[in-house]
Biopython code that builds the backbone (N, CA, C, O; Angstrom):
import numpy as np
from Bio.PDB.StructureBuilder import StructureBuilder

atoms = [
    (1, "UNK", "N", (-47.691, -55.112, -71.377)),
    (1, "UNK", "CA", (-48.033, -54.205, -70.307)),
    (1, "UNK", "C", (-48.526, -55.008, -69.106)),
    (1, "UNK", "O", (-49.541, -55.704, -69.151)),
    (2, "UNK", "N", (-47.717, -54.865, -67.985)),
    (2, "UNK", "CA", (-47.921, -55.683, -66.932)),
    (2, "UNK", "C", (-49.453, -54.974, -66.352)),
    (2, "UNK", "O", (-49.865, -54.019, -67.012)),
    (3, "UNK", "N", (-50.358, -55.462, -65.041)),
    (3, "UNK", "CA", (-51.664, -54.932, -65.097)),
    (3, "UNK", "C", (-51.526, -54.890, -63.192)),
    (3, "UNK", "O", (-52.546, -55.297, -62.636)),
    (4, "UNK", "N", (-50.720, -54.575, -62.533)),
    (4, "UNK", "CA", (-50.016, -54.445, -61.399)),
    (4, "UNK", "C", (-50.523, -52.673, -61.236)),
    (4, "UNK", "O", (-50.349, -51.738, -62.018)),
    (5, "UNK", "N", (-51.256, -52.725, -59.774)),
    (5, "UNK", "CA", (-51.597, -51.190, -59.032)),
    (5, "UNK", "C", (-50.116, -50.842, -59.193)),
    (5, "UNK", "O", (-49.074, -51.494, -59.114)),
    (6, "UNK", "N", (-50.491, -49.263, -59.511)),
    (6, "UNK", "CA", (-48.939, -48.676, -58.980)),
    (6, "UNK", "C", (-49.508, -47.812, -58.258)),
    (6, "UNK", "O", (-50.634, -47.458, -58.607)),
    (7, "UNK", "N", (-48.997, -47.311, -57.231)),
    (7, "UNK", "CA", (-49.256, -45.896, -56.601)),
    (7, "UNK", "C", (-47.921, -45.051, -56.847)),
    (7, "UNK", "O", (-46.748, -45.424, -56.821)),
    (8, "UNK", "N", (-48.540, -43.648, -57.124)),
    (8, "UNK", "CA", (-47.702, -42.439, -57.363)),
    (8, "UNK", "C", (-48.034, -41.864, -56.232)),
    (8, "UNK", "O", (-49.119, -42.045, -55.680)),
    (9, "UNK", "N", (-46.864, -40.918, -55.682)),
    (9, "UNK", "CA", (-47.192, -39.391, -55.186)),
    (9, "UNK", "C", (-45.801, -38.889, -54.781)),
    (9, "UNK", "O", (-44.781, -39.572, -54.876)),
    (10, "UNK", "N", (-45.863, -37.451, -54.254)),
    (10, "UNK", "CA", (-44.499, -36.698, -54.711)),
    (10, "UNK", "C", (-43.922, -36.785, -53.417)),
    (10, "UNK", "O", (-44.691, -36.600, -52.474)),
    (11, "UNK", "N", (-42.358, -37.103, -53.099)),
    (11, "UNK", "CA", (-41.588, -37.079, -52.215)),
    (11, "UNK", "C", (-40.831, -35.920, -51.988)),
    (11, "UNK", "O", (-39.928, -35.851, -52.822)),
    (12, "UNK", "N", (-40.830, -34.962, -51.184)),
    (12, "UNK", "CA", (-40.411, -33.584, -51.182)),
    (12, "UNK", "C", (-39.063, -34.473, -50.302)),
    (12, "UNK", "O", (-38.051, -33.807, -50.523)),
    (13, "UNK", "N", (-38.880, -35.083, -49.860)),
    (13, "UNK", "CA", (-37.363, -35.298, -49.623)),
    (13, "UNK", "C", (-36.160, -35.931, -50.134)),
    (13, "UNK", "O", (-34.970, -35.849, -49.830)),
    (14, "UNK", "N", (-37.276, -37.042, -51.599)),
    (14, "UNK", "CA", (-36.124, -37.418, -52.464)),
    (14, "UNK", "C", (-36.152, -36.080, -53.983)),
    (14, "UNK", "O", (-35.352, -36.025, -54.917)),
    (15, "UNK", "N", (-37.336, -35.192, -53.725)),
    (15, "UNK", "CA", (-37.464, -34.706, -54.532)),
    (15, "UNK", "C", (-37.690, -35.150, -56.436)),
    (15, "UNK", "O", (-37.275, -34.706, -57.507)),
    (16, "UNK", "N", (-38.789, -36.512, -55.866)),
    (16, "UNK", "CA", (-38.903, -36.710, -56.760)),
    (16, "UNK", "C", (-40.329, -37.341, -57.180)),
    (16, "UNK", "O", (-41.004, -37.123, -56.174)),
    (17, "UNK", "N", (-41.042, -37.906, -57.975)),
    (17, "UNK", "CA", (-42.059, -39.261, -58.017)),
    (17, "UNK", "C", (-41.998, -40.130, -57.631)),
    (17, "UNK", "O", (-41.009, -40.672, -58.125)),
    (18, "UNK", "N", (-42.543, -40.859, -56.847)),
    (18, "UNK", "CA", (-42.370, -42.321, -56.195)),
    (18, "UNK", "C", (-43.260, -43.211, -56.529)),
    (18, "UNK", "O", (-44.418, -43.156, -56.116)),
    (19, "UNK", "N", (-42.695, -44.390, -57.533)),
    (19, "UNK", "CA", (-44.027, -45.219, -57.716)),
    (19, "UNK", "C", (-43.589, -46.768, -57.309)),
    (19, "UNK", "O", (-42.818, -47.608, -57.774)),
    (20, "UNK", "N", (-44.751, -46.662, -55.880)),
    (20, "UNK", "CA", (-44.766, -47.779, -55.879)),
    (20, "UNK", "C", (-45.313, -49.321, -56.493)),
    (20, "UNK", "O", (-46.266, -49.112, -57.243)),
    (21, "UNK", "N", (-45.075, -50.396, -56.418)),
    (21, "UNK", "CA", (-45.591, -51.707, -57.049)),
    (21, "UNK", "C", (-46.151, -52.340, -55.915)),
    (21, "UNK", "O", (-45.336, -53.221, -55.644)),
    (22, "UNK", "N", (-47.159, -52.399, -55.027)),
    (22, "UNK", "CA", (-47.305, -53.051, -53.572)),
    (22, "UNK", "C", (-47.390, -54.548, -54.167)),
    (22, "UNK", "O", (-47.339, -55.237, -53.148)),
    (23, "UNK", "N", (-47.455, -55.101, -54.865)),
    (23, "UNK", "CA", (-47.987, -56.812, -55.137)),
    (23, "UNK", "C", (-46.857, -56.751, -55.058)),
    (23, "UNK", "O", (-46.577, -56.998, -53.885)),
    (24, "UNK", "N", (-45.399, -56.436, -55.996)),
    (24, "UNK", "CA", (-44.346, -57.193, -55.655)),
    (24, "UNK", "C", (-43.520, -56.348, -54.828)),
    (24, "UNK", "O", (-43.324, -55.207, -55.245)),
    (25, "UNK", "N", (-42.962, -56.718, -53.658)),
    (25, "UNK", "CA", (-42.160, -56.825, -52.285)),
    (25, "UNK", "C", (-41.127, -56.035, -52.738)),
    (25, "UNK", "O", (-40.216, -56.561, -53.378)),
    (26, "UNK", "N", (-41.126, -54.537, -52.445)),
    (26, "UNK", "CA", (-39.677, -54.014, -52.837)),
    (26, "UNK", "C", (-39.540, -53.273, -54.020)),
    (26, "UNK", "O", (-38.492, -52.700, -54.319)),
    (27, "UNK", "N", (-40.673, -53.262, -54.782)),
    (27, "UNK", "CA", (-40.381, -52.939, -56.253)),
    (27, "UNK", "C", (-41.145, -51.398, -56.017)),
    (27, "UNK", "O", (-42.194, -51.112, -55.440)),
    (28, "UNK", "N", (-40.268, -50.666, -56.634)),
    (28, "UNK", "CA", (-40.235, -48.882, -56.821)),
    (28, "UNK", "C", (-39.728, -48.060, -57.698)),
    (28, "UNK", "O", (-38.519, -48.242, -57.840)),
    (29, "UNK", "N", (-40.131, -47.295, -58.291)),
    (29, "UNK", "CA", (-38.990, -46.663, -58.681)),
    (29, "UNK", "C", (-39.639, -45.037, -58.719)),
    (29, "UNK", "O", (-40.829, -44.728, -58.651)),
    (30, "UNK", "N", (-38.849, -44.433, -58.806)),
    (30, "UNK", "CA", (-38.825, -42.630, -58.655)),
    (30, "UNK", "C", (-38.882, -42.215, -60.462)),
    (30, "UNK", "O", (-38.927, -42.960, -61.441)),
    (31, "UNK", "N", (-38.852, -40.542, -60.340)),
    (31, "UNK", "CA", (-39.042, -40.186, -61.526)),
    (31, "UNK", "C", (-38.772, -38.272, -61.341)),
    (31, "UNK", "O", (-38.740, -37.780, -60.213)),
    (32, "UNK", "N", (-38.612, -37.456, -62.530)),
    (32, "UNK", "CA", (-38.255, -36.191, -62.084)),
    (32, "UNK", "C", (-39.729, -35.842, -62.414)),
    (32, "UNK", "O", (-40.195, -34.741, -62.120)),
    (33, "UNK", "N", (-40.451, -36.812, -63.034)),
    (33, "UNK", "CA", (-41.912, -36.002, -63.503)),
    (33, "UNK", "C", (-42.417, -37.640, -63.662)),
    (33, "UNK", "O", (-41.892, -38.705, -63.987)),
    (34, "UNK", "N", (-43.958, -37.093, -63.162)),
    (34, "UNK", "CA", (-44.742, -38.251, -63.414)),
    (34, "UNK", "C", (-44.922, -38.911, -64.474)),
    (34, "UNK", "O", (-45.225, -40.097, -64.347)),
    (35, "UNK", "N", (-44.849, -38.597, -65.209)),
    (35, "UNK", "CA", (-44.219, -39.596, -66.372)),
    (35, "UNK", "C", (-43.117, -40.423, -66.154)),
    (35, "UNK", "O", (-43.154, -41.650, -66.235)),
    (36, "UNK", "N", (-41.986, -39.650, -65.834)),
    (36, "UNK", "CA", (-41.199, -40.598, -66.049)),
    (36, "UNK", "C", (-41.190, -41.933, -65.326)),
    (36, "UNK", "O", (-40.898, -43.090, -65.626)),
    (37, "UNK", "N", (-41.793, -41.062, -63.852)),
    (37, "UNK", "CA", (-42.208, -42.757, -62.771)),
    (37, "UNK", "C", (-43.102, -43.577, -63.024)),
    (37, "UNK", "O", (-43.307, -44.526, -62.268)),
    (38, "UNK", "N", (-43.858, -43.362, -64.210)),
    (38, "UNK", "CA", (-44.537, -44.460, -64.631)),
    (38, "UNK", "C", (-43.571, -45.598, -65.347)),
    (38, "UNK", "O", (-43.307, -46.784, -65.154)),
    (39, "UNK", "N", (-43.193, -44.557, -66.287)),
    (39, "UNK", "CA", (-42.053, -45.412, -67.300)),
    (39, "UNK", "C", (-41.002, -46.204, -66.603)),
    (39, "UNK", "O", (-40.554, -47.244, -67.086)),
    (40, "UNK", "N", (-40.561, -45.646, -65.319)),
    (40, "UNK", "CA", (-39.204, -46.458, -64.496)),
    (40, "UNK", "C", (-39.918, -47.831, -64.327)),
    (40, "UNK", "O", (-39.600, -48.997, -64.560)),
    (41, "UNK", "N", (-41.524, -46.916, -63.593)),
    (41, "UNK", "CA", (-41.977, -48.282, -62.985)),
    (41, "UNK", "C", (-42.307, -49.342, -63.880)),
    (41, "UNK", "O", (-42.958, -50.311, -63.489)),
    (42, "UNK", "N", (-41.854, -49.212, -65.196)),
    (42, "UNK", "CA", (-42.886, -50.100, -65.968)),
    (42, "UNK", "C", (-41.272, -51.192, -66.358)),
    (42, "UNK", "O", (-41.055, -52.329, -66.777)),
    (43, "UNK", "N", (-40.534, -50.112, -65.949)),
    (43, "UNK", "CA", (-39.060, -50.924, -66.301)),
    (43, "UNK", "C", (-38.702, -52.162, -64.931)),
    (43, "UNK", "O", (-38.417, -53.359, -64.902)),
    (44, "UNK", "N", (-38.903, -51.119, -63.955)),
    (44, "UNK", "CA", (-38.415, -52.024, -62.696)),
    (44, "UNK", "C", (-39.471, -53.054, -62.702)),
    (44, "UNK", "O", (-39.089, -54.097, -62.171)),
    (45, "UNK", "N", (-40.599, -53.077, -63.111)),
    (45, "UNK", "CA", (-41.565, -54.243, -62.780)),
    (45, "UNK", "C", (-40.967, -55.356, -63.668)),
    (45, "UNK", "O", (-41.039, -56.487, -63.187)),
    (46, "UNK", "N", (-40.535, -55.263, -64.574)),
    (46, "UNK", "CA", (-39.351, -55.900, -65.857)),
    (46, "UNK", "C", (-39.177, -57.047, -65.240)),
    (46, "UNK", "O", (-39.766, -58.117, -65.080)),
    (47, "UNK", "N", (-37.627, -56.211, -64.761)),
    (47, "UNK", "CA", (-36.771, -56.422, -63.999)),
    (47, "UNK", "C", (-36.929, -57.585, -62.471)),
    (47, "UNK", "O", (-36.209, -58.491, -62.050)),
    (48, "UNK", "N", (-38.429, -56.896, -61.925)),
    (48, "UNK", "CA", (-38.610, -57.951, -60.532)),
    (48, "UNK", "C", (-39.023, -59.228, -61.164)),
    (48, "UNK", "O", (-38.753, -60.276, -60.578)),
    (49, "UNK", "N", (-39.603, -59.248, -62.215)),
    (49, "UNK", "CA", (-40.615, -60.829, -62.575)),
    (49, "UNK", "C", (-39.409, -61.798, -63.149)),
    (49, "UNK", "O", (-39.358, -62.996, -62.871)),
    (50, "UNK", "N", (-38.112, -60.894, -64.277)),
    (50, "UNK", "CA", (-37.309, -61.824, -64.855)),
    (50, "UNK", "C", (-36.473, -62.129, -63.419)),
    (50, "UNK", "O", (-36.269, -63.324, -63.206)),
    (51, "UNK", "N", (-36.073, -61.373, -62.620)),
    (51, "UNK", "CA", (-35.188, -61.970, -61.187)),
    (51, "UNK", "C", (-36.391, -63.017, -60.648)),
    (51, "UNK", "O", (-36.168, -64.181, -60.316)),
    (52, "UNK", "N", (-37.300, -62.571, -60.633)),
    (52, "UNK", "CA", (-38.254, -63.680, -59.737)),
    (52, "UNK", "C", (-37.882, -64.970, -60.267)),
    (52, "UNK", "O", (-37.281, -65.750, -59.528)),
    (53, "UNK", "N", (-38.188, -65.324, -61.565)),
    (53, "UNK", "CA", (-38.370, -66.138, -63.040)),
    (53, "UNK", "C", (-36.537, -67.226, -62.398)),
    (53, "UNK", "O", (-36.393, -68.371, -61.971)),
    (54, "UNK", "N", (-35.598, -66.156, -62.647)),
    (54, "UNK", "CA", (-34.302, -66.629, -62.316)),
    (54, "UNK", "C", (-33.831, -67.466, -60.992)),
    (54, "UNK", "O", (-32.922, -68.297, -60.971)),
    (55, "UNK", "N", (-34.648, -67.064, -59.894)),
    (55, "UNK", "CA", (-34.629, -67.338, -58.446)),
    (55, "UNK", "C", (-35.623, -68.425, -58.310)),
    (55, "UNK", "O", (-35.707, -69.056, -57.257)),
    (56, "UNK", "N", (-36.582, -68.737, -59.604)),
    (56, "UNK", "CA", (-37.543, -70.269, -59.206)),
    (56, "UNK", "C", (-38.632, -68.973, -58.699)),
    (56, "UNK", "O", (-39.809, -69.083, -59.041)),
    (57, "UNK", "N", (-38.288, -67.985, -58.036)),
    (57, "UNK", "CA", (-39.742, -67.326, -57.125)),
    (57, "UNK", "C", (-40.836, -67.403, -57.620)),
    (57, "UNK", "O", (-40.958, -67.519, -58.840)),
    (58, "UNK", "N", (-41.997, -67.351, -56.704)),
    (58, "UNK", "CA", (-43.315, -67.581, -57.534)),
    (58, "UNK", "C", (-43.801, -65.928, -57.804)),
    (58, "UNK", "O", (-43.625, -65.149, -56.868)),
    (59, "UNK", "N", (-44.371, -65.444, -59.003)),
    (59, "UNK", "CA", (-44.518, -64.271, -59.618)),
    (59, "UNK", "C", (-46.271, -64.056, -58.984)),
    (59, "UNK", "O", (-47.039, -64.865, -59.503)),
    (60, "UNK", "N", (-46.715, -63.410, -58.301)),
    (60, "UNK", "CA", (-47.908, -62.838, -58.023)),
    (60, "UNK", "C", (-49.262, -62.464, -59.473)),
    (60, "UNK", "O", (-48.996, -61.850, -60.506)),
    (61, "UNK", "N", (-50.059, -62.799, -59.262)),
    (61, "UNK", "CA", (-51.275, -62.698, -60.072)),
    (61, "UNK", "C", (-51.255, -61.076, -59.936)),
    (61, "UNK", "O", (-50.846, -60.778, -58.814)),
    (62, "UNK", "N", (-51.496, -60.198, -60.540)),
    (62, "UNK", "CA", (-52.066, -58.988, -60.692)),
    (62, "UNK", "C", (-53.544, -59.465, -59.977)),
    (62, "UNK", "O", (-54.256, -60.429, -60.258)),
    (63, "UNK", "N", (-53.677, -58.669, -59.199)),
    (63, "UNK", "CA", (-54.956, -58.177, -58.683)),
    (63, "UNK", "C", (-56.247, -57.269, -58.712)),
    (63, "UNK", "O", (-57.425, -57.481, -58.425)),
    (64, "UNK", "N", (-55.445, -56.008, -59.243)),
    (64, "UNK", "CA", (-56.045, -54.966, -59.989)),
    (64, "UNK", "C", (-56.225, -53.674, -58.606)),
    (64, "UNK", "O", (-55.150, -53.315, -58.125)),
    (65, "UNK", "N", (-57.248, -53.156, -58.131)),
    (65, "UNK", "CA", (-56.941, -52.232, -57.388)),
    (65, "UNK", "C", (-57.011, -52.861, -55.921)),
    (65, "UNK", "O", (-57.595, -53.867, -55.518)),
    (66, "UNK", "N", (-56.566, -52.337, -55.553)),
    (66, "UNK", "CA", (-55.750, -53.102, -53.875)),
    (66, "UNK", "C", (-56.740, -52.201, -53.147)),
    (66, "UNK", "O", (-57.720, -52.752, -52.644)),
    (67, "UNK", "N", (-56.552, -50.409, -52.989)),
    (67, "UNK", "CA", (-56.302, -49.903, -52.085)),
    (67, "UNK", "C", (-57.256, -49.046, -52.677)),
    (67, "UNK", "O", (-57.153, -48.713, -53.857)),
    (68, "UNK", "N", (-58.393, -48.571, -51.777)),
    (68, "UNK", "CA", (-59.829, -47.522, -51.888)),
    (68, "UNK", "C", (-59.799, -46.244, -51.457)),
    (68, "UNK", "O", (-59.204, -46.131, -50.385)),
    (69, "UNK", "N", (-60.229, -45.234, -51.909)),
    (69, "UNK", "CA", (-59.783, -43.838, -51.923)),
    (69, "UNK", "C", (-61.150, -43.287, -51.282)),
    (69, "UNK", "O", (-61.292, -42.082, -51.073)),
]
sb = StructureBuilder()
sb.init_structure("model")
sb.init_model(0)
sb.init_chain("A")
sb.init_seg("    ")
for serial, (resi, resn, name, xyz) in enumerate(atoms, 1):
    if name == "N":
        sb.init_residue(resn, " ", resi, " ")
    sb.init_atom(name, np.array(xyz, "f"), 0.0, 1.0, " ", f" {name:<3s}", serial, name[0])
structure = sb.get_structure()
């Protein structure tokens, strides 16, 4: 279990969940229910570290919460 902020909230124009990954550049994924955008996101975060891994890129430290409410 990666330890990366995600932010959720609902997109009434993709009509869907949107979860973002802000530490890594680009990384998102949607969902039809909040659940599931956790689960995408837990896939796409996968996905960015083994491309990072492949590309030499350097992979970001988890930080923990970024952003104050």
């Amino acid at each position: 279990m990666y330890k990366y902020e995600i932010i959720i909230y609902w997109s009434e124009e993709d009509g869907a969940f949107i979860a973002e990954i802000p530490e890594l550049p680009g990384c998102m994924a949607d969902g039809a229910t909040y659940e599931e955008a956790i689960r995408n996101a837990g896939i796409v975060i996968s996905e960015w570290i083994e491309t990072a891994k492949t590309l030499g890129r350097e992979i970001p430290t988890p930080k923990g919460k970024l952003i104050y409410a």
